[in-house]
mmCIF file of the N, C-alpha and C atoms, coordinates in Angstrom:
data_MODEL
# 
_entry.id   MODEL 
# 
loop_
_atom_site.group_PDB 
_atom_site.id 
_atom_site.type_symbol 
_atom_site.label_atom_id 
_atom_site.label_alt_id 
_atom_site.label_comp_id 
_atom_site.label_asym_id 
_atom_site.label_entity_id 
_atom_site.label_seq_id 
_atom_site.pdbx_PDB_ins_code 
_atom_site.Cartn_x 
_atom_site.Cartn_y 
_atom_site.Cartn_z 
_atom_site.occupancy 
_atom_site.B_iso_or_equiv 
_atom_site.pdbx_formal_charge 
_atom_site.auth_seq_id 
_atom_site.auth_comp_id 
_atom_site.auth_asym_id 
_atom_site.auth_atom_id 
_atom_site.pdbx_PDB_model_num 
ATOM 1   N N  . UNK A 1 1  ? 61.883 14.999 124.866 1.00 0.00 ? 1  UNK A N  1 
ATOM 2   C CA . UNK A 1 1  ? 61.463 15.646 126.108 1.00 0.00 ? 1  UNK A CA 1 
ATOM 3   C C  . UNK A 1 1  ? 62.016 17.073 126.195 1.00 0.00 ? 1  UNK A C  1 
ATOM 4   N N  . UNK A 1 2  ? 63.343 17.083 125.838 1.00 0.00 ? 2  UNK A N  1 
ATOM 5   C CA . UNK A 1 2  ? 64.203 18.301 125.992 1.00 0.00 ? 2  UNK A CA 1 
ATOM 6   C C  . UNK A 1 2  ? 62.991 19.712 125.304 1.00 0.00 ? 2  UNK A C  1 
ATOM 7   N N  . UNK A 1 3  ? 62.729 18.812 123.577 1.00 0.00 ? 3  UNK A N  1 
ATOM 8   C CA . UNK A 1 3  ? 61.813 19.958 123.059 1.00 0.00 ? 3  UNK A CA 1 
ATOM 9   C C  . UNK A 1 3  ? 60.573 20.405 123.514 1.00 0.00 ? 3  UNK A C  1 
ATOM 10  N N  . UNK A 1 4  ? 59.910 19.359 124.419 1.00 0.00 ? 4  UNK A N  1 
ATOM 11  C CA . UNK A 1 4  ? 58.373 19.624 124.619 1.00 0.00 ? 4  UNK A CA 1 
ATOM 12  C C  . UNK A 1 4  ? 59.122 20.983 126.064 1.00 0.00 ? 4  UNK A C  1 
ATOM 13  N N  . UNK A 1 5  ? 59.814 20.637 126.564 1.00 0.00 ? 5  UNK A N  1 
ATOM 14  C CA . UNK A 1 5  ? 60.334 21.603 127.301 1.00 0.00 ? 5  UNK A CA 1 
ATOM 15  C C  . UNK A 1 5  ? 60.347 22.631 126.771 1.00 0.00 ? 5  UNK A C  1 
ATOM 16  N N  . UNK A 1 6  ? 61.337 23.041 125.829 1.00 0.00 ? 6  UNK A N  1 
ATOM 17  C CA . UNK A 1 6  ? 61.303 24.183 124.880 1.00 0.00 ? 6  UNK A CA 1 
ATOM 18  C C  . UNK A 1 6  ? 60.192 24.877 124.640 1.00 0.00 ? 6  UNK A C  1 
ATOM 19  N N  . UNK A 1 7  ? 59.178 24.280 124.327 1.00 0.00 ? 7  UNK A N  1 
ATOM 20  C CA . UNK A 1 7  ? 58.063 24.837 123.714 1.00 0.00 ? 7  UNK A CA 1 
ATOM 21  C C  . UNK A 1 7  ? 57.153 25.097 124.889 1.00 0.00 ? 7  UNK A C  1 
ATOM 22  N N  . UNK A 1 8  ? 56.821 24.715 126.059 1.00 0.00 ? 8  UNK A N  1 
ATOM 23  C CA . UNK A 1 8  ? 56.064 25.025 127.038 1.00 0.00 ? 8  UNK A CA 1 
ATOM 24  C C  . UNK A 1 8  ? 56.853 26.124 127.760 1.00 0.00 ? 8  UNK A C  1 
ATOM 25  N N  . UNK A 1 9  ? 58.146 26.008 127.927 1.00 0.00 ? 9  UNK A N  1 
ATOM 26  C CA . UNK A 1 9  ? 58.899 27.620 128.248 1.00 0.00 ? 9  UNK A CA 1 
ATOM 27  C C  . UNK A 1 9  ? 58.478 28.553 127.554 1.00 0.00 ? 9  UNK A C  1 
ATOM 28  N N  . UNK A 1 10 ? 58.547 28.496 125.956 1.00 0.00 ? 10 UNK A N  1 
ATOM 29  C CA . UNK A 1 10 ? 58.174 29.458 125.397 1.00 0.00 ? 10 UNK A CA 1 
ATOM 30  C C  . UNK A 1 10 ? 56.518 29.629 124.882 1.00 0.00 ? 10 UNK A C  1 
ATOM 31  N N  . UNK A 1 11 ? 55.595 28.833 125.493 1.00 0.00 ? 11 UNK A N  1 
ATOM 32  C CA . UNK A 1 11 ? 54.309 29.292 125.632 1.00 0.00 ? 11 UNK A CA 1 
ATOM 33  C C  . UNK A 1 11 ? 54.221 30.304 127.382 1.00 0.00 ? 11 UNK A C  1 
ATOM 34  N N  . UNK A 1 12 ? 54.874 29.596 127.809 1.00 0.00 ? 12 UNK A N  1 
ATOM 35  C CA . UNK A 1 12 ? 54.712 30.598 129.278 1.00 0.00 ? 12 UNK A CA 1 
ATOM 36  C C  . UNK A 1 12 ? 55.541 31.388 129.666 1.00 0.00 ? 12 UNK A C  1 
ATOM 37  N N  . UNK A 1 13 ? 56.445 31.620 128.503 1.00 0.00 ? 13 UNK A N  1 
ATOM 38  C CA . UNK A 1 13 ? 56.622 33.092 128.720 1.00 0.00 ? 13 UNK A CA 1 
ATOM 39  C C  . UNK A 1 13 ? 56.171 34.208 127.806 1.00 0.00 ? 13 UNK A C  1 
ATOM 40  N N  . UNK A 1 14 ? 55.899 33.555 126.478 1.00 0.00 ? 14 UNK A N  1 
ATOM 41  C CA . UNK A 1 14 ? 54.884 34.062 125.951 1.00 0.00 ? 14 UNK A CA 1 
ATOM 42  C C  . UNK A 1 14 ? 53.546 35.038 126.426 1.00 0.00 ? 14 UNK A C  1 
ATOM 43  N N  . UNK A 1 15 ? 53.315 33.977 127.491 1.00 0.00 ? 15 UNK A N  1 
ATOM 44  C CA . UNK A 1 15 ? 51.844 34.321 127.899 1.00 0.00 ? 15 UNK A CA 1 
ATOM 45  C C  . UNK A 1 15 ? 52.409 35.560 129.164 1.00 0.00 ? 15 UNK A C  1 
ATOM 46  N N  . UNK A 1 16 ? 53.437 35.083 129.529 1.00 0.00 ? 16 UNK A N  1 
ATOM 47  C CA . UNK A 1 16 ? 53.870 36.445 130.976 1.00 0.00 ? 16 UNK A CA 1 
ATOM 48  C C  . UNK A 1 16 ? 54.118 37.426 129.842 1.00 0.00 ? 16 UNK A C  1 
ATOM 49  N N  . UNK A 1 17 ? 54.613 37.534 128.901 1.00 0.00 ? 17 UNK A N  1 
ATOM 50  C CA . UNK A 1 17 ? 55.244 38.613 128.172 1.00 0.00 ? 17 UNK A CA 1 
ATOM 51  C C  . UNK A 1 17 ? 53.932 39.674 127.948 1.00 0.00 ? 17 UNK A C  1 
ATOM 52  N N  . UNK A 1 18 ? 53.274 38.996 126.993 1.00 0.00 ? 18 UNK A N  1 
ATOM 53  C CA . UNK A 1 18 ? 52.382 39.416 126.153 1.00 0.00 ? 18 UNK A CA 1 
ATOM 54  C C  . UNK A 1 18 ? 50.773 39.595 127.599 1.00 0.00 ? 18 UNK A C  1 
ATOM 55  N N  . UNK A 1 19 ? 50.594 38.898 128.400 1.00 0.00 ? 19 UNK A N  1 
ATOM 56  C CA . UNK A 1 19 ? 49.582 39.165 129.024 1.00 0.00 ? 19 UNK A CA 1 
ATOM 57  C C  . UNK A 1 19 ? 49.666 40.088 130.306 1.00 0.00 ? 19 UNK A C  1 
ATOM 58  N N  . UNK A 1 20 ? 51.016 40.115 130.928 1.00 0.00 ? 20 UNK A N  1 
ATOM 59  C CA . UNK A 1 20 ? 50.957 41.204 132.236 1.00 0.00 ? 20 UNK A CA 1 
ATOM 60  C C  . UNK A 1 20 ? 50.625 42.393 131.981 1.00 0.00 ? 20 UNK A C  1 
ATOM 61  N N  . UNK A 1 21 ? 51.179 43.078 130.420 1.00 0.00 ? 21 UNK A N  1 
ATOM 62  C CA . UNK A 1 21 ? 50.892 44.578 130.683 1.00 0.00 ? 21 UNK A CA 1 
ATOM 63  C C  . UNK A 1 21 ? 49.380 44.193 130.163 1.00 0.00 ? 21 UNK A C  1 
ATOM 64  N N  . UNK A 1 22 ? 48.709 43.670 129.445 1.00 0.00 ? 22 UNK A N  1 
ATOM 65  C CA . UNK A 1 22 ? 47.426 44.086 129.289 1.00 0.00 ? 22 UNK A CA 1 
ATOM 66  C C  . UNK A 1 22 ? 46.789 43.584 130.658 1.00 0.00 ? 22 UNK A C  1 
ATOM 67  N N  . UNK A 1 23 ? 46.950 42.722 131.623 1.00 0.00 ? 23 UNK A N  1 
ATOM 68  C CA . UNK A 1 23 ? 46.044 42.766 133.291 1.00 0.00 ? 23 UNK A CA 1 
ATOM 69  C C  . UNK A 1 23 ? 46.485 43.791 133.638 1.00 0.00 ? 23 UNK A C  1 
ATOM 70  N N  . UNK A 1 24 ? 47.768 44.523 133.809 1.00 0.00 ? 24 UNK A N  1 
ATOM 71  C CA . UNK A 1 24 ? 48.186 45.815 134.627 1.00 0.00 ? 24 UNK A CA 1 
ATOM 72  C C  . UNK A 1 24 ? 46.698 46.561 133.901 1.00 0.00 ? 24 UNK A C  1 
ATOM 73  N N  . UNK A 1 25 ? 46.750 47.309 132.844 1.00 0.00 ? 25 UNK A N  1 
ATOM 74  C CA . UNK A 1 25 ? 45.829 48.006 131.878 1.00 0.00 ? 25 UNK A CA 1 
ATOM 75  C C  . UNK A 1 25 ? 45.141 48.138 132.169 1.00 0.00 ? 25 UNK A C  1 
ATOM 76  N N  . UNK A 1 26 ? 44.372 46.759 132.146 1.00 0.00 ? 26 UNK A N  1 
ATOM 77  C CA . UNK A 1 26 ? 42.949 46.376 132.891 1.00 0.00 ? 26 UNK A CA 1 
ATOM 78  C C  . UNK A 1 26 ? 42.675 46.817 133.870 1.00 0.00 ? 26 UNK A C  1 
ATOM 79  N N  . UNK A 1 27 ? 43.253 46.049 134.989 1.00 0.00 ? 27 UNK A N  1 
ATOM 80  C CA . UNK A 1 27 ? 43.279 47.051 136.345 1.00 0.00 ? 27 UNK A CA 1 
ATOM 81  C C  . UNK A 1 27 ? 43.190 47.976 136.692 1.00 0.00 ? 27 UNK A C  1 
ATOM 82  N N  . UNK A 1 28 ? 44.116 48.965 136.009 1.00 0.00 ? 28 UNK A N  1 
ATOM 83  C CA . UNK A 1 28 ? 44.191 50.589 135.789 1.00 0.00 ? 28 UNK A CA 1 
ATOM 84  C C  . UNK A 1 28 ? 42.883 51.302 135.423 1.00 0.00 ? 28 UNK A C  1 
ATOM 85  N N  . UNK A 1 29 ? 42.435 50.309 134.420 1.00 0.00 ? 29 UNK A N  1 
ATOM 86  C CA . UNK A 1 29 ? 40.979 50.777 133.675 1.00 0.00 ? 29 UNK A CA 1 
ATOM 87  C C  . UNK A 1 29 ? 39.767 50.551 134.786 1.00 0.00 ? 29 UNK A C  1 
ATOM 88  N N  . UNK A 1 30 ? 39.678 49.273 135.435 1.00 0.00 ? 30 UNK A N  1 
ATOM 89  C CA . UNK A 1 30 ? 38.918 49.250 136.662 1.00 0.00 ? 30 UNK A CA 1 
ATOM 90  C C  . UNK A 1 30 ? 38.912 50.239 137.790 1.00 0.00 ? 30 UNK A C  1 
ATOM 91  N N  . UNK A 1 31 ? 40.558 50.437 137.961 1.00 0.00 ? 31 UNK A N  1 
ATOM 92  C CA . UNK A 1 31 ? 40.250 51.325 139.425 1.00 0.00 ? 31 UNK A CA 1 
ATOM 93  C C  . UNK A 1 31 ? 39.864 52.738 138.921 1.00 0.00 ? 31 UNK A C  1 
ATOM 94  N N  . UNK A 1 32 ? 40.255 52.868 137.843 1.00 0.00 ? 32 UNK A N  1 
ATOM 95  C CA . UNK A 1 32 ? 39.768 54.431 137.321 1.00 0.00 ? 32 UNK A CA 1 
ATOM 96  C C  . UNK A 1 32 ? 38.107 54.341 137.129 1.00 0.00 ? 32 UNK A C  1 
ATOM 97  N N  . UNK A 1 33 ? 37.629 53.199 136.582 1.00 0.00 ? 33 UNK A N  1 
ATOM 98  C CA . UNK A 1 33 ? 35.929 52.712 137.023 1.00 0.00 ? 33 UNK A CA 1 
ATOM 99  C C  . UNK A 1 33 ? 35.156 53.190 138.025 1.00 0.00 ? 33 UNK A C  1 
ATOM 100 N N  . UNK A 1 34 ? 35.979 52.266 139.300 1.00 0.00 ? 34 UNK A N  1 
ATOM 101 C CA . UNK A 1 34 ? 35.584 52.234 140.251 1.00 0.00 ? 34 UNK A CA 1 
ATOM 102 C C  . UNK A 1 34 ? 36.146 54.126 141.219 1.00 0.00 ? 34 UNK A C  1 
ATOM 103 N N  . UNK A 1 35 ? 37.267 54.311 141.088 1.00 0.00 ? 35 UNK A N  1 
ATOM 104 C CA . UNK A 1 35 ? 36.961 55.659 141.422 1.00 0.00 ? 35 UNK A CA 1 
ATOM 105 C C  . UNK A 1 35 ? 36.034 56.737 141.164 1.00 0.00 ? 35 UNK A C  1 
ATOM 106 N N  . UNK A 1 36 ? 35.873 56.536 139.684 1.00 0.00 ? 36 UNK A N  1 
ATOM 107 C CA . UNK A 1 36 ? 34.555 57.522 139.096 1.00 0.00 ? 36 UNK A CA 1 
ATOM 108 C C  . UNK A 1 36 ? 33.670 57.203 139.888 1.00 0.00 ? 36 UNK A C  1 
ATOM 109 N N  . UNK A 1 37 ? 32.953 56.215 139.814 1.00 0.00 ? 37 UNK A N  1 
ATOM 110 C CA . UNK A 1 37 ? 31.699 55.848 140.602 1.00 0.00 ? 37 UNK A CA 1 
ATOM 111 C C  . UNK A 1 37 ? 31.502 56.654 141.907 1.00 0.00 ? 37 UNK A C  1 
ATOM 112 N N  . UNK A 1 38 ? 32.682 56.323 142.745 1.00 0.00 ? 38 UNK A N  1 
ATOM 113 C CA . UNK A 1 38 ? 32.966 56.434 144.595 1.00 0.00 ? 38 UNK A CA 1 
ATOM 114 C C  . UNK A 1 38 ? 33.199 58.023 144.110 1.00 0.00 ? 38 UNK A C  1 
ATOM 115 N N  . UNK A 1 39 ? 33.843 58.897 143.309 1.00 0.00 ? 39 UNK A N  1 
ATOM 116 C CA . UNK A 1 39 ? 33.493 59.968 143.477 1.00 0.00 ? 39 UNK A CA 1 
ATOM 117 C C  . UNK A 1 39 ? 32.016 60.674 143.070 1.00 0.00 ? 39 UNK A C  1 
ATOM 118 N N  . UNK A 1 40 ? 31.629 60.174 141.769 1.00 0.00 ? 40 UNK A N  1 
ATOM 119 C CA . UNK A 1 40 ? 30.382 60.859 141.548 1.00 0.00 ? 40 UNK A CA 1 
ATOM 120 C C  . UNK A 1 40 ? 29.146 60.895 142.661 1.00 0.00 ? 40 UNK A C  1 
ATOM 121 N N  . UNK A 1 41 ? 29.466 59.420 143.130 1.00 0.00 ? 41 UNK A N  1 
ATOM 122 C CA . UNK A 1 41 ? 28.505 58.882 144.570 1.00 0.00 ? 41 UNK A CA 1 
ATOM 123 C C  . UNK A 1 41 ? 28.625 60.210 145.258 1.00 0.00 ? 41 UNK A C  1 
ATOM 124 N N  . UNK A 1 42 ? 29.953 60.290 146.110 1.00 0.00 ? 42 UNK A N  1 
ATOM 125 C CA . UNK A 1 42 ? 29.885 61.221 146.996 1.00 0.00 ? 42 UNK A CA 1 
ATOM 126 C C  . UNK A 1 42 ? 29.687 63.118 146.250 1.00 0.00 ? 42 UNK A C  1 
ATOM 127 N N  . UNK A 1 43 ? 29.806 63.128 145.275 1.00 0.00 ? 43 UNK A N  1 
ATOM 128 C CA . UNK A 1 43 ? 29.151 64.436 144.598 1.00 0.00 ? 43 UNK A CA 1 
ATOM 129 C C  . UNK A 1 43 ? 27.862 64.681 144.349 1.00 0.00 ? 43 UNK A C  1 
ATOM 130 N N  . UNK A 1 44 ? 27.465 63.604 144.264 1.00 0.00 ? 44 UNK A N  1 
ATOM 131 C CA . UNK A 1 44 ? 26.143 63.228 144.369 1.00 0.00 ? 44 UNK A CA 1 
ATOM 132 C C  . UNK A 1 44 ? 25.533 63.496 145.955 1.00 0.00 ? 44 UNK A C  1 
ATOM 133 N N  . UNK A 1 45 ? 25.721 62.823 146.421 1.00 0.00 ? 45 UNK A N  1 
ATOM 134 C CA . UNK A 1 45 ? 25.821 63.154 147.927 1.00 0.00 ? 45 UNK A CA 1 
ATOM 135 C C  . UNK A 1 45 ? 25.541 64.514 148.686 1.00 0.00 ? 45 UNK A C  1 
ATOM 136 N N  . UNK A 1 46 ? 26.455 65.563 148.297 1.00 0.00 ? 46 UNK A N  1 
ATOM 137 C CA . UNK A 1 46 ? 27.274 66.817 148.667 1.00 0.00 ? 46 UNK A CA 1 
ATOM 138 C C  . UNK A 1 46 ? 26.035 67.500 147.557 1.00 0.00 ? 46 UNK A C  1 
ATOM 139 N N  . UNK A 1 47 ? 25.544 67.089 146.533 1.00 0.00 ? 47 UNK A N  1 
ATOM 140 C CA . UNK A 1 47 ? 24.732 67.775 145.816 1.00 0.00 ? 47 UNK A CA 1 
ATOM 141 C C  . UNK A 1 47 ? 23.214 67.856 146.409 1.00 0.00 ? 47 UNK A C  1 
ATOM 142 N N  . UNK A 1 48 ? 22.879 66.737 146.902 1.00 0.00 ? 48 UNK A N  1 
ATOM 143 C CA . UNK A 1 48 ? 21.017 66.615 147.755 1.00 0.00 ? 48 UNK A CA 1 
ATOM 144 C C  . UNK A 1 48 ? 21.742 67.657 149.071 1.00 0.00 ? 48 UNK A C  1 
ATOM 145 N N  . UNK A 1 49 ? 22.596 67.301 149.475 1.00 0.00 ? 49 UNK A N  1 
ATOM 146 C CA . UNK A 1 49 ? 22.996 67.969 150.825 1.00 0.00 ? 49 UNK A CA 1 
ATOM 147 C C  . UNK A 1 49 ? 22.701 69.449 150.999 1.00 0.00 ? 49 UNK A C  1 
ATOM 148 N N  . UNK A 1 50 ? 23.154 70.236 149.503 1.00 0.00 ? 50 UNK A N  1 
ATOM 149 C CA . UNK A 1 50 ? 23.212 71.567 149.149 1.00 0.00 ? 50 UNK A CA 1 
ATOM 150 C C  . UNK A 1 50 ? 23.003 71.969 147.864 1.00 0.00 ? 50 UNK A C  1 
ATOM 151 N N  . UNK A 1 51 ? 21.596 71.544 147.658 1.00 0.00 ? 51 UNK A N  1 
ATOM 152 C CA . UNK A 1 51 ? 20.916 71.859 146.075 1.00 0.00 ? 51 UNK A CA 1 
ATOM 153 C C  . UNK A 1 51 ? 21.263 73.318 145.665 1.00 0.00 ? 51 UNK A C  1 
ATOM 154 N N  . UNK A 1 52 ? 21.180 72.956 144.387 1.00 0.00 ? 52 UNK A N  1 
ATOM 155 C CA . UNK A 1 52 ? 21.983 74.765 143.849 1.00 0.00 ? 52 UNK A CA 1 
ATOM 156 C C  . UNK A 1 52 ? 22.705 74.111 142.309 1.00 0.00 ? 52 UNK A C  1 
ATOM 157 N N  . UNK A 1 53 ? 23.270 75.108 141.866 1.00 0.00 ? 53 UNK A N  1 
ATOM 158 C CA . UNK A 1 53 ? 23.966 74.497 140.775 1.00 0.00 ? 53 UNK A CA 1 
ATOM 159 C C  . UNK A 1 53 ? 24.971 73.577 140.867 1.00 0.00 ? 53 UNK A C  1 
ATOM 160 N N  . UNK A 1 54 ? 25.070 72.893 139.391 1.00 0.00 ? 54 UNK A N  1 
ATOM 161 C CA . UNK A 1 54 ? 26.049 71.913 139.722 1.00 0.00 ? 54 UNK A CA 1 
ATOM 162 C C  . UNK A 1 54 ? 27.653 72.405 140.060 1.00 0.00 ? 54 UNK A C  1 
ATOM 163 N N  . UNK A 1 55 ? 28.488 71.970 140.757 1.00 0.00 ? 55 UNK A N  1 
ATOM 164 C CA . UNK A 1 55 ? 29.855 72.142 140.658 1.00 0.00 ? 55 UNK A CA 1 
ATOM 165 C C  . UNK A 1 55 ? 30.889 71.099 140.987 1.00 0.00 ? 55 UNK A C  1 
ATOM 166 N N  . UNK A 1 56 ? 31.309 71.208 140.016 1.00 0.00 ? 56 UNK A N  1 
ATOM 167 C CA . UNK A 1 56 ? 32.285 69.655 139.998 1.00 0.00 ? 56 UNK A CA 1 
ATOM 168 C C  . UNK A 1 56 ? 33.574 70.395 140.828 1.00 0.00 ? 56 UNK A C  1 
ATOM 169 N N  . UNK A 1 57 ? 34.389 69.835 141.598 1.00 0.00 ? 57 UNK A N  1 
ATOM 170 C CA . UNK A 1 57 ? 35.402 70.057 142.356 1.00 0.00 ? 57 UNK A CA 1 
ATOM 171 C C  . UNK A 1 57 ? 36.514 69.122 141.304 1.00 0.00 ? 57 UNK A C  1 
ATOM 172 N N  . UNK A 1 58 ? 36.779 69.776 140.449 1.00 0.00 ? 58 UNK A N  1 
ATOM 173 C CA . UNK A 1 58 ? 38.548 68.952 140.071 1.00 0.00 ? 58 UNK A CA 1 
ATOM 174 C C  . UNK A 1 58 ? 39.086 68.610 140.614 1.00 0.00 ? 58 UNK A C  1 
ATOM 175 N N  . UNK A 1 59 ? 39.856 69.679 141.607 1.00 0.00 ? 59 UNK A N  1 
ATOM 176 C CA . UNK A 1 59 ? 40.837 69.322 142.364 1.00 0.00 ? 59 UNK A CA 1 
ATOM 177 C C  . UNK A 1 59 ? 40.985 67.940 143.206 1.00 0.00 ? 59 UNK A C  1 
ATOM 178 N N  . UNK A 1 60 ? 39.402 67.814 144.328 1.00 0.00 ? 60 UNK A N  1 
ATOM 179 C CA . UNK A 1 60 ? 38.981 66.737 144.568 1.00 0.00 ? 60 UNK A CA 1 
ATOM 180 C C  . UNK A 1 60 ? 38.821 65.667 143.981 1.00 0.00 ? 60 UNK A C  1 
ATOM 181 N N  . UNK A 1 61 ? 38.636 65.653 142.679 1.00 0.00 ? 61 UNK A N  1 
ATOM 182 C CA . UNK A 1 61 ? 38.519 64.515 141.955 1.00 0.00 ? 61 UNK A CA 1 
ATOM 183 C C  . UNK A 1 61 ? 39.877 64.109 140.979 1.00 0.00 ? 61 UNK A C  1 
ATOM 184 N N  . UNK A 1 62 ? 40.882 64.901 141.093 1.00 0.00 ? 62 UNK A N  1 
ATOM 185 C CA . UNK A 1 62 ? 42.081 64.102 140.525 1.00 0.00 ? 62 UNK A CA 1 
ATOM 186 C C  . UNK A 1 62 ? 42.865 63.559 141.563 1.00 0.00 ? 62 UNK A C  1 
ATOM 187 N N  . UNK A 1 63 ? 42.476 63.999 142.743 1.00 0.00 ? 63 UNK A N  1 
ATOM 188 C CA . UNK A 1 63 ? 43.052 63.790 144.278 1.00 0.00 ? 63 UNK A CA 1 
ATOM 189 C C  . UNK A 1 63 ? 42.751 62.429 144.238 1.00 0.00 ? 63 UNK A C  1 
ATOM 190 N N  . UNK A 1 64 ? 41.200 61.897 144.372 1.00 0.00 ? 64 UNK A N  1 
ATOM 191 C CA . UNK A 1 64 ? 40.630 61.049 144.496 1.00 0.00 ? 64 UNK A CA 1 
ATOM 192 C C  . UNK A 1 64 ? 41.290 59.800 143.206 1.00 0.00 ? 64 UNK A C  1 
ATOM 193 N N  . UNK A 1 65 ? 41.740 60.125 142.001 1.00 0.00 ? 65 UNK A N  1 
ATOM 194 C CA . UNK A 1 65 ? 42.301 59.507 141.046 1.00 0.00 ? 65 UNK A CA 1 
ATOM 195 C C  . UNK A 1 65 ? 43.592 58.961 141.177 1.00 0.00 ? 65 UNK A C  1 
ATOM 196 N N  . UNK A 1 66 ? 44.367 60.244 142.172 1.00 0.00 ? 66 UNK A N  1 
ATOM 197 C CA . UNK A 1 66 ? 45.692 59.854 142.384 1.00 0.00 ? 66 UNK A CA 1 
ATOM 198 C C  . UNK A 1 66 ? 45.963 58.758 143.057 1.00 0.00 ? 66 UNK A C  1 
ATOM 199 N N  . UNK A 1 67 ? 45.062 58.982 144.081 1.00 0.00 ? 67 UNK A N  1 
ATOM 200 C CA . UNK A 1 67 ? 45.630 58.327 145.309 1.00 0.00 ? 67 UNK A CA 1 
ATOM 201 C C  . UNK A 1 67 ? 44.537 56.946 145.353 1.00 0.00 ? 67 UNK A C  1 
ATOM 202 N N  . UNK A 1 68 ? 43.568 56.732 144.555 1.00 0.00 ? 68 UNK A N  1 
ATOM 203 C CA . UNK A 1 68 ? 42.831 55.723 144.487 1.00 0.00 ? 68 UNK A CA 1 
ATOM 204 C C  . UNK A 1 68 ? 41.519 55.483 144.670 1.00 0.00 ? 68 UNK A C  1 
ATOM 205 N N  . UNK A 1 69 ? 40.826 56.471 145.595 1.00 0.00 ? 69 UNK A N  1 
ATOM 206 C CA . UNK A 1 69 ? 39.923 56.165 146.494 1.00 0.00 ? 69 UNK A CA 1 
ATOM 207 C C  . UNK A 1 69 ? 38.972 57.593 146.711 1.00 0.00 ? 69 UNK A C  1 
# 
């Protein structure tokens, strides 16, 4: 019993070890997804609003990266 113990400790921590930073990652990779989107949307937006050439706002959009949204 002692060993089957052993070995299921070290499958689950295994799995915390080796799997949290790649979900953190993931995540990271999603919200950076999902920010692109919610910004291009609203550039998109701001672009029918005031046709003309394109201009991407950086500033706005690493803002939007930083902080999430």
């Amino acid at each position: 019993m002692s060993n089957f113990r052993q070995v299921l400790g070290g499958i689950i921590l295994t799995i915390l070890f080796f799997l949290t930073p790649l979900v953190n990652i993931l995540l990271w990779v999603l919200l950076l997804i999902i920010g692109s989107i919610y910004f291009i949307s609203i550039h998109l937006r701001e672009q029918e609003a005031n046709p003309g050439p394109w201009v991407m706002h950086w500033d706005i959009f690493l803002q939007h990266m930083l902080v999430g949204f």
